[in-house]
LOSE-638260 format. One record per atom (N, C-alpha, C): residue in three letters; y, x, z. Coordinates in steps of 0.1 Angstrom, whole numbers, plus 5000, padded with zeros to 4 digits. Layout:
N
ALAYXZ;...
This chain:
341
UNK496352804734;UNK495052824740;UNK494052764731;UNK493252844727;UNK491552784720;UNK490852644724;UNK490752604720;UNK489952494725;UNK488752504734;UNK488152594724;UNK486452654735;UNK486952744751;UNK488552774751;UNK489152874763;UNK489752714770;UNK489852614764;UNK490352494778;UNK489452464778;UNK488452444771;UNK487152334779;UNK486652434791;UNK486152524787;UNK486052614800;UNK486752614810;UNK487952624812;UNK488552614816;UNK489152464827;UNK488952374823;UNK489152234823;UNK488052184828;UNK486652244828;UNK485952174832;UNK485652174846;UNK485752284852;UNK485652254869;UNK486452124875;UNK487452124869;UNK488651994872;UNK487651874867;UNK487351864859;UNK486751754856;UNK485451684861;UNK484651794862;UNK483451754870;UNK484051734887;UNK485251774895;UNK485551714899;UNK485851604906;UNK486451574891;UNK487251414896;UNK485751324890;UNK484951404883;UNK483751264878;UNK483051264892;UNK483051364900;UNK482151334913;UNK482851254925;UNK484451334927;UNK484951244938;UNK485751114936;UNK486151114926;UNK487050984918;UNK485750914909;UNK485450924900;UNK484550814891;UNK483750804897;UNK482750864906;UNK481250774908;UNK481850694920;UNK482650744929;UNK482450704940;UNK483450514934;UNK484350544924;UNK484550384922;UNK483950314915;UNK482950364910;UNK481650324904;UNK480950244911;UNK480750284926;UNK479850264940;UNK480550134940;UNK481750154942;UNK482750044949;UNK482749924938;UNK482949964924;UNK482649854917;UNK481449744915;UNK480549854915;UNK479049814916;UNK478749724928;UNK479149744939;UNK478849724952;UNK479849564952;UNK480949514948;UNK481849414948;UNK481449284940;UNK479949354934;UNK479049244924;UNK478249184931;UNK477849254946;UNK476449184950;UNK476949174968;UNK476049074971;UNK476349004986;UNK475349044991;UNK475249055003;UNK473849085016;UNK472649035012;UNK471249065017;UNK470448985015;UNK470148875029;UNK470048785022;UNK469848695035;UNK468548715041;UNK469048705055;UNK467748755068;UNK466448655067;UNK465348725060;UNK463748665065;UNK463648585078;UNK464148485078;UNK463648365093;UNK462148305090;UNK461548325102;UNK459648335105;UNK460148225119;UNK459248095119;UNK459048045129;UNK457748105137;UNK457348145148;UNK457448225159;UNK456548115170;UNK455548025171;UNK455147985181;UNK454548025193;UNK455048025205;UNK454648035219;UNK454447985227;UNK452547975230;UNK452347925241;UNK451747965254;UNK452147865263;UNK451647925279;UNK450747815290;UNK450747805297;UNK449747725304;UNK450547555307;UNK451847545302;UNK452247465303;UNK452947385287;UNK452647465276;UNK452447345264;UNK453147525257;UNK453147465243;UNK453447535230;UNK454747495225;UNK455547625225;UNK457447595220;UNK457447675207;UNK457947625198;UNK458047665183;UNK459847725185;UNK459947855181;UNK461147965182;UNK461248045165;UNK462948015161;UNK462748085152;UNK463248235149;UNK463048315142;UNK463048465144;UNK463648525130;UNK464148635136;UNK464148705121;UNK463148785118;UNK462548845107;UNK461348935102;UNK462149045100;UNK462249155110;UNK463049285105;UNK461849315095;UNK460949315093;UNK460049405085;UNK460349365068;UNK459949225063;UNK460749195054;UNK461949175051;UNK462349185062;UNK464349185057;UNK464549345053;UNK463749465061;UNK463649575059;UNK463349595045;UNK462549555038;UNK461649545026;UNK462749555015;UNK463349395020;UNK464249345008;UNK465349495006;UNK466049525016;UNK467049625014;UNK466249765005;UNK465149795012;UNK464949915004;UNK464749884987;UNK464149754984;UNK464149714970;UNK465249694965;UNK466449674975;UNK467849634963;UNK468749674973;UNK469249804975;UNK470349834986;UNK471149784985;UNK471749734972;UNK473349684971;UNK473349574977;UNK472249454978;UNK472149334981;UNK471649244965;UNK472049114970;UNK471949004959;UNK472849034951;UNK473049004934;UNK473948984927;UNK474348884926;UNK475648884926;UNK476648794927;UNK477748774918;UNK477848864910;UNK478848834899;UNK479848854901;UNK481048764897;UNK481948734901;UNK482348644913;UNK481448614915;UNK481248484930;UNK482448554940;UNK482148674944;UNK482448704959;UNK484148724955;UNK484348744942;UNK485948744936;UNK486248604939;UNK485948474935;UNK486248394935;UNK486448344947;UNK485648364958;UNK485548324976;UNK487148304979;UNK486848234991;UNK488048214999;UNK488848275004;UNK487948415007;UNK488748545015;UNK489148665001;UNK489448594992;UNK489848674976;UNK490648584974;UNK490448554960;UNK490748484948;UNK491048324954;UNK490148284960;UNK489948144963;UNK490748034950;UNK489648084942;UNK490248004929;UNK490047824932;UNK489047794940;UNK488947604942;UNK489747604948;UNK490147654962;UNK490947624970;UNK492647624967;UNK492947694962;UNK494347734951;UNK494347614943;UNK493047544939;UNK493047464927;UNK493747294937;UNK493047344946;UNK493247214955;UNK494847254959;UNK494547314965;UNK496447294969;UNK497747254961;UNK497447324948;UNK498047264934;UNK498447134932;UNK496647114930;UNK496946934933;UNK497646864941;UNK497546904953;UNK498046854965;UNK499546874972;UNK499846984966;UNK501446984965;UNK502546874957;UNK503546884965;UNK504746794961;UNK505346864953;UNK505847014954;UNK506847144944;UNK506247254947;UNK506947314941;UNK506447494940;UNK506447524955;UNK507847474960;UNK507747564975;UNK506847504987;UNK506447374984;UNK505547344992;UNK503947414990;UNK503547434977;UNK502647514970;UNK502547664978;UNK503647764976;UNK503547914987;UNK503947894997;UNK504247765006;UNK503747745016;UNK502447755022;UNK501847665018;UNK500247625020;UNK500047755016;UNK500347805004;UNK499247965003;UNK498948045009;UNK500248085021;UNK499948195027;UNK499148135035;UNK498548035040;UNK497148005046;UNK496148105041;UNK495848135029;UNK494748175027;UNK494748365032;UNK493948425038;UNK494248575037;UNK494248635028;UNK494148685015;UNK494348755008;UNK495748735003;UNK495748624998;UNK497148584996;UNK498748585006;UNK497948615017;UNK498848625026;UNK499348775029;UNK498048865025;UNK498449005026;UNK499049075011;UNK498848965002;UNK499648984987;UNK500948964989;UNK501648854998;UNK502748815000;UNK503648955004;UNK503249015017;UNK503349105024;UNK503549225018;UNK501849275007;UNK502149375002;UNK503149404991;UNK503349274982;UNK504149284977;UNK505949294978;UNK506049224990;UNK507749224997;UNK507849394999;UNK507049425003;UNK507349565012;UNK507149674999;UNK506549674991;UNK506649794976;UNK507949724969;UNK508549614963;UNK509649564958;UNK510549564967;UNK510049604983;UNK512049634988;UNK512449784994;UNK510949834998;UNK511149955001;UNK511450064992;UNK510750024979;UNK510950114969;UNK512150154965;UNK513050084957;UNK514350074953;UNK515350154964;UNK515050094980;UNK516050154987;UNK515250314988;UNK514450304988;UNK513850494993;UNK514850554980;UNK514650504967;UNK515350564958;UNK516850584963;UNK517250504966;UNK519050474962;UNK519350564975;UNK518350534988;UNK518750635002;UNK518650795001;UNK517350834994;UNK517350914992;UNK518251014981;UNK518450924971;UNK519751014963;UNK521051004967;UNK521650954979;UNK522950944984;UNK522551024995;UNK521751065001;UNK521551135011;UNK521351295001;UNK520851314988;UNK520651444979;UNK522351474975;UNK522851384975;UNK524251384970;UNK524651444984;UNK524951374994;UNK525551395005;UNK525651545010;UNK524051585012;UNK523651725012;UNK524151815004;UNK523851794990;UNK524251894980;UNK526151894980;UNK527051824987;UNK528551874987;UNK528851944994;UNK527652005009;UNK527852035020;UNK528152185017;UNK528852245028;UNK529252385026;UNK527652475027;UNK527352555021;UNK526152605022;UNK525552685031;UNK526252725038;UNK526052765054;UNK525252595064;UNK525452505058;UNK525252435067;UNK524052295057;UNK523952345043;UNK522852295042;UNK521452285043;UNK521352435048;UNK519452415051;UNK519352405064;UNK520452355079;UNK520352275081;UNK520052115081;UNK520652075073;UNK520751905067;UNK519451925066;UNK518951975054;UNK517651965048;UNK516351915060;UNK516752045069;UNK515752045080;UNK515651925089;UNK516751825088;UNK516451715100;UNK516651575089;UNK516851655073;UNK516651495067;UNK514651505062;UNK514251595066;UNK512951615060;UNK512351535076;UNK512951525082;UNK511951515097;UNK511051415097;UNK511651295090;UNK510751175088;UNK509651165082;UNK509551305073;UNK508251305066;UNK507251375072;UNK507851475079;UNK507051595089;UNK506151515097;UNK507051395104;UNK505951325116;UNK504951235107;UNK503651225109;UNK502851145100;UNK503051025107;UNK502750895095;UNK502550795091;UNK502650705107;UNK501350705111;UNK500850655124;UNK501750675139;UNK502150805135;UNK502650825152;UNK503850835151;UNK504850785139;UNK506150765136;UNK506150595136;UNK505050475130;UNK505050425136;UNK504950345151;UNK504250425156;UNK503750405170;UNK505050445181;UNK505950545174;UNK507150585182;UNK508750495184;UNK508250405170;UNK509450315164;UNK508550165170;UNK507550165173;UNK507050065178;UNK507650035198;UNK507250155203;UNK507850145212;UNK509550165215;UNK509850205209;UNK511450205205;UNK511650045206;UNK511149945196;UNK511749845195;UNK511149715208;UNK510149765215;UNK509749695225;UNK510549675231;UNK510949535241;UNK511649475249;UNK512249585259;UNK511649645261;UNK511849775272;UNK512449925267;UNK512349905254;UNK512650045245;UNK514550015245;UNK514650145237;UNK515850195235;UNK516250065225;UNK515850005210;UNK516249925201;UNK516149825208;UNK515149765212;UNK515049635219;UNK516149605228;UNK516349665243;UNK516949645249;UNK518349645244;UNK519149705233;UNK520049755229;UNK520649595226;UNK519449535213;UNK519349435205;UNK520049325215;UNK518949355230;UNK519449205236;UNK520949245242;UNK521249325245;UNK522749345247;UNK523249335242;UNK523649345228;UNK524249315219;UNK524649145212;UNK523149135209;UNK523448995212;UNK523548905223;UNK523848925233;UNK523848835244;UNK522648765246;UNK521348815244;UNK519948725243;UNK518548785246;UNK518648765267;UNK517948865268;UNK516148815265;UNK516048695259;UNK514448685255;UNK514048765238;UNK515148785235;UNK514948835220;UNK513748915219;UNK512948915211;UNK512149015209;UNK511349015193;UNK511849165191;UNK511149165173;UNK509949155173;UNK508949185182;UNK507849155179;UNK507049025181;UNK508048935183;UNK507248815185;UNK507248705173;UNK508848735164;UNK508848675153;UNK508648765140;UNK507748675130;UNK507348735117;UNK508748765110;UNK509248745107;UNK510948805099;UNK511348925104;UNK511448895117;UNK511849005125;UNK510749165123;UNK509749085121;UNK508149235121;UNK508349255106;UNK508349145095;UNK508349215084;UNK509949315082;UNK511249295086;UNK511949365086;UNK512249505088;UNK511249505103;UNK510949625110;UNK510449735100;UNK509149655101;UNK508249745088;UNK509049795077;UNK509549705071;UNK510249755064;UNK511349885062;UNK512149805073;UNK512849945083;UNK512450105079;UNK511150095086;UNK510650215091;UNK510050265077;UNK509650185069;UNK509150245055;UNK509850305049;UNK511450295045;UNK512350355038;UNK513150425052;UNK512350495062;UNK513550555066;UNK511950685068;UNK510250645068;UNK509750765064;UNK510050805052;UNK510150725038;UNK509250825030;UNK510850845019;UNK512050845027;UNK513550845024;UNK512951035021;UNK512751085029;UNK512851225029;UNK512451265014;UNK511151215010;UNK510651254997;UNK511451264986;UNK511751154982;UNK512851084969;UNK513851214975;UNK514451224989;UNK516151304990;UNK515551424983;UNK514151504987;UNK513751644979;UNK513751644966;UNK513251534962;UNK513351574950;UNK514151564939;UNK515251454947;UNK516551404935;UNK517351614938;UNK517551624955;UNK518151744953;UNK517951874948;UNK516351874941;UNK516151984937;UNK516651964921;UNK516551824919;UNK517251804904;UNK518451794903;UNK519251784910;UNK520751824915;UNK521251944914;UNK520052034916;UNK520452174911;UNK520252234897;UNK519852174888;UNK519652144873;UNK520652094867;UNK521552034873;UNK522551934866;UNK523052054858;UNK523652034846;UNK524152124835;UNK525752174839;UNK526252294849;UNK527752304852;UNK528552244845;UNK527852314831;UNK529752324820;UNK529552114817;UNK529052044815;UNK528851904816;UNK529451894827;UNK529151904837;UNK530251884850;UNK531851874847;UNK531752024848;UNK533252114843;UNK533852014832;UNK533351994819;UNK533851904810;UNK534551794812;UNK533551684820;UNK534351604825;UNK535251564835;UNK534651734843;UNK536151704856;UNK537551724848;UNK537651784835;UNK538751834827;UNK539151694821;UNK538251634818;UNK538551514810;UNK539151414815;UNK539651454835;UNK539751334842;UNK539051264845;UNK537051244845;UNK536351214852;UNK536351184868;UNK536351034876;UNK536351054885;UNK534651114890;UNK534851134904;UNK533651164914;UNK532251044909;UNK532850934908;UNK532050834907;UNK531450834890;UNK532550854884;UNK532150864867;UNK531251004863;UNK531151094868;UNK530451194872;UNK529551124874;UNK528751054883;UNK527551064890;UNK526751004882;UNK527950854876;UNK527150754864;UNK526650854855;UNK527550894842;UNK527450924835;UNK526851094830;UNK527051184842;UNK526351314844;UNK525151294850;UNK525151314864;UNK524351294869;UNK523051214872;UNK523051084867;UNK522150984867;UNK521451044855;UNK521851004841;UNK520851024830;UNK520451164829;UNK520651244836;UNK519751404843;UNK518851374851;UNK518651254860;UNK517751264869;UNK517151144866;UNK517251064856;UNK515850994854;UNK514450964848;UNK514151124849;UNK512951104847;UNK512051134861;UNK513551184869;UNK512951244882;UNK512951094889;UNK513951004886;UNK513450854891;UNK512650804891;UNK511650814875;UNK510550734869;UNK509350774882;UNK509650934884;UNK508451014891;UNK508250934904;UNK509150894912;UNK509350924925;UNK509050744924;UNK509550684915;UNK509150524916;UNK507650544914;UNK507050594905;UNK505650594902;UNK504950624917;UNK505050734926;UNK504750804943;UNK505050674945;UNK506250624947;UNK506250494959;UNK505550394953;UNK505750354944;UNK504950214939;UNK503550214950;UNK502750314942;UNK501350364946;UNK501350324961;UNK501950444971;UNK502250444984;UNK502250334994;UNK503350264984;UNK504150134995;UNK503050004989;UNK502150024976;UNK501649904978;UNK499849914988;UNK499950094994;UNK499050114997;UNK499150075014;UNK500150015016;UNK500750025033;UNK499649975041;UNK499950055051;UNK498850035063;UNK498950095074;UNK499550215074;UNK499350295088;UNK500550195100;UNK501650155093;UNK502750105099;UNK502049965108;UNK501249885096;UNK500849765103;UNK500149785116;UNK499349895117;UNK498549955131;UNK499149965137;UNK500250085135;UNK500750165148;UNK501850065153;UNK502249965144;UNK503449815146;UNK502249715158;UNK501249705158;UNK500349595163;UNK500749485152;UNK501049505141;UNK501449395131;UNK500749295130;UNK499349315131;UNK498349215125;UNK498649065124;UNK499249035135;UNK499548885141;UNK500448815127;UNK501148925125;UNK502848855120;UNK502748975099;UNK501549015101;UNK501949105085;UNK500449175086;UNK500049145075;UNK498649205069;UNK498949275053;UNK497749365057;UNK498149395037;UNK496849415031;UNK496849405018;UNK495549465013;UNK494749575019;UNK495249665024;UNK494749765029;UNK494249725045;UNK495149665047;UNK494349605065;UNK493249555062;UNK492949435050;UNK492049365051;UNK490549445045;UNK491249565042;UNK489749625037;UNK489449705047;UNK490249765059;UNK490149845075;UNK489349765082;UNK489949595078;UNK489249485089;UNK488049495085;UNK487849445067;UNK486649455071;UNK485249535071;UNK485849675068;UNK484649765072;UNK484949805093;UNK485949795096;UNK485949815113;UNK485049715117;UNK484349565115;UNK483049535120;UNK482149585118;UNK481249445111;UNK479649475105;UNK479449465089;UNK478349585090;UNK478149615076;UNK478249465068;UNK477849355068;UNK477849275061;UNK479049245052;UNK479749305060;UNK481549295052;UNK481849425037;UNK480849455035;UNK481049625021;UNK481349515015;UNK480249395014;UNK481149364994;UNK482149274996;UNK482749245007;UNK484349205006;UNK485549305011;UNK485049405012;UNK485749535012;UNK485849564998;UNK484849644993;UNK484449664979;UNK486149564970;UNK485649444970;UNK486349324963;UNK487649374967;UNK487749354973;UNK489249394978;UNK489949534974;UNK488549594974;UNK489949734971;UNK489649764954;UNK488649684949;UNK488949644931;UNK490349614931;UNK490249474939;UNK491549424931;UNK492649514937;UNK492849564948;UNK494249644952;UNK494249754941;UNK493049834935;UNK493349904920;UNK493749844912;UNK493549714906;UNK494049624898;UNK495549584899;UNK495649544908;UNK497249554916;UNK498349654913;UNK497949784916;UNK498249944914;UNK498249954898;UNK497249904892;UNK497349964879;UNK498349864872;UNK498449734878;UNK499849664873;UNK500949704875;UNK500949744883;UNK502449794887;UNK503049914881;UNK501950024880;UNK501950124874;UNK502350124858;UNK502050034848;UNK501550034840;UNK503050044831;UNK504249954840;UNK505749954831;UNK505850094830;UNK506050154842;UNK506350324844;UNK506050414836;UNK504050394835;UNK503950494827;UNK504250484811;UNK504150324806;UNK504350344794;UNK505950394791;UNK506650394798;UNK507850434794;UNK508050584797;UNK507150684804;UNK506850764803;UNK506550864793;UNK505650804790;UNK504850794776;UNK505950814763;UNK506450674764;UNK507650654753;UNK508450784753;UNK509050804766;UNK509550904766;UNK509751094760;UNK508051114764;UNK507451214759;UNK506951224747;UNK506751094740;UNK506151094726;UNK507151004722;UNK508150984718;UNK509450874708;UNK508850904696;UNK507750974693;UNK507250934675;UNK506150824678;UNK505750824689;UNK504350724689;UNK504850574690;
């Protein structure tokens, strides 16, 4: 293709993503620099036939003023990064000091919120990931030996977890595990312990969650390890069933190094995904016992506007976050597609 036939071509895409992707994180960057402007207070004297009371007020008219001269607010820098409900770089500094060892150190930390929904976000992308992978290609395996009359069945009820969205598969697994639900009550039978309840202890909620995260997004990773299941090279098969290959030596040695670039893909989707978690914490009532980066930027635009630039802050650094995570993946990606570079 000509060059002057892609730009044409290419550019609708582009103008695109510069309108709905770059400006609008532009706003968000821009906006994570500056703080509210503080409210015009006017002392306000009132008197009546019985003496004069001094009241103090806000000036909507000047406080009106200031906004239209500087919508974003005051600048702030990096200030609102460094705050308490972020970074809390003094407070971190203090605890440091103040600790006896490391573990008494992430103790005290998860005191602070941010840090507490880093804890969180991070357990739940480092454990759900791995298993969506490993569940989903033993379930592409399981499927793909099936007699074929009976696998687009399978397909149809291993995809089901993905069909129900986010929210109302939480909300269904929520009441499932209430005291009164089918898991709950099961749980306390089982163990002989009828006060048990998962929703009252944090281990037990962050497990759940967890739970339910690799048994939604299981379905994804199974589609797509099994569509590369159907790529595996026969006569490579055939070869080493000849050579006395077991079932297992097969999977290592055929199988696997065929599908991992389809691995890299599907790690890259979850990484993203699972460090983006949120709908689960809602439809769980998690808040009490698991927050995540993403709750805290729900929390704080669901109040008052005064909360954008620690929203804003927040979902900087959860890009920041994302693009660390990201970043082993793609360069080996990269490596992959270019071994001269």
């Amino acid at each position: 293709m000509k060059h002057k036939t892609f730009f044409w071509f290419f550019l609708p895409t582009a103008m695109a993503m510069f309108l709905f992707i770059a400006l609008p994180l532009l706003s968000v960057v821009s906006q994570s620099f500056h703080v509210p402007h503080d409210k015009v207070l006017i002392t306000v004297e009132n008197c009546d036939p019985f003496g004069c009371t001094s009241q103090t007020q806000i000036d909507h008219t000047l406080t009106q003023e200031l906004y239209e001269a500087e919508p974003l607010g005051q600048w702030a820098g990096l200030g609102i990064y460094f705050d308490r409900g972020h970074l809390a770089i003094k407070e971190v500094g203090e605890m440091w000091r103040g600790s006896s060892d490391l573990g008494d150190f992430f103790s005290t930390l998860k005191n602070l919120p941010f840090y507490r929904a880093m804890g969180f976000t991070l357990t739940f992308t480092f454990v759900v990931t791995p298993f969506v992978i490993l569940v989903g290609f033993l379930i592409a395996l399981a499927v793909n030996s099936l007699h074929q009359r009976l696998k687009g069945l399978m397909i149809f009820f291993s995809l089901l977890p993905m069909i129900v969205t986010p929210l109302i598969g939480s909300l269904i697994m929520f009441w499932m595990i209430d005291s009164r639900g089918i898991i709950g009550t099961g749980l306390q039978v089982l163990l002989d312990n009828p006060d048990l309840s998962l929703k009252a202890s944090t281990g037990l909620t962050w497990v759940t969650l967890i739970i339910y995260g690799i048994w939604h997004s299981a379905p994804f990773a199974f589609i797509v390890f099994y569509a590369g299941l159907q790529t595996v090279p026969k006569e490579t098969l055939e070869s080493a069933m000849i050579d006395g290959a077991t079932r297992l030596q097969q999977i290592m040695h055929v199988v696997i190094p065929h599908l991992v670039p389809l691995v890299a893909f599907v790690a890259l989707m979850q990484l993203m995904d699972n460090f983006r978690v949120f709908e689960p914490i809602i439809g769980f009532n998690a808040e009490a016992h698991a927050t995540s980066l993403s709750w805290i930027i729900y929390n704080d635009l669901g109040g008052e506007t005064r909360l954008l630039s620690s929203a804003a802050t927040t979902s900087v650094l959860t890009i920041i976050g994302v693009s660390i995570l990201l970043a082993p993946v793609l360069v080996r990606t990269w490596r992959e597609f270019n071994p001269k570079g």
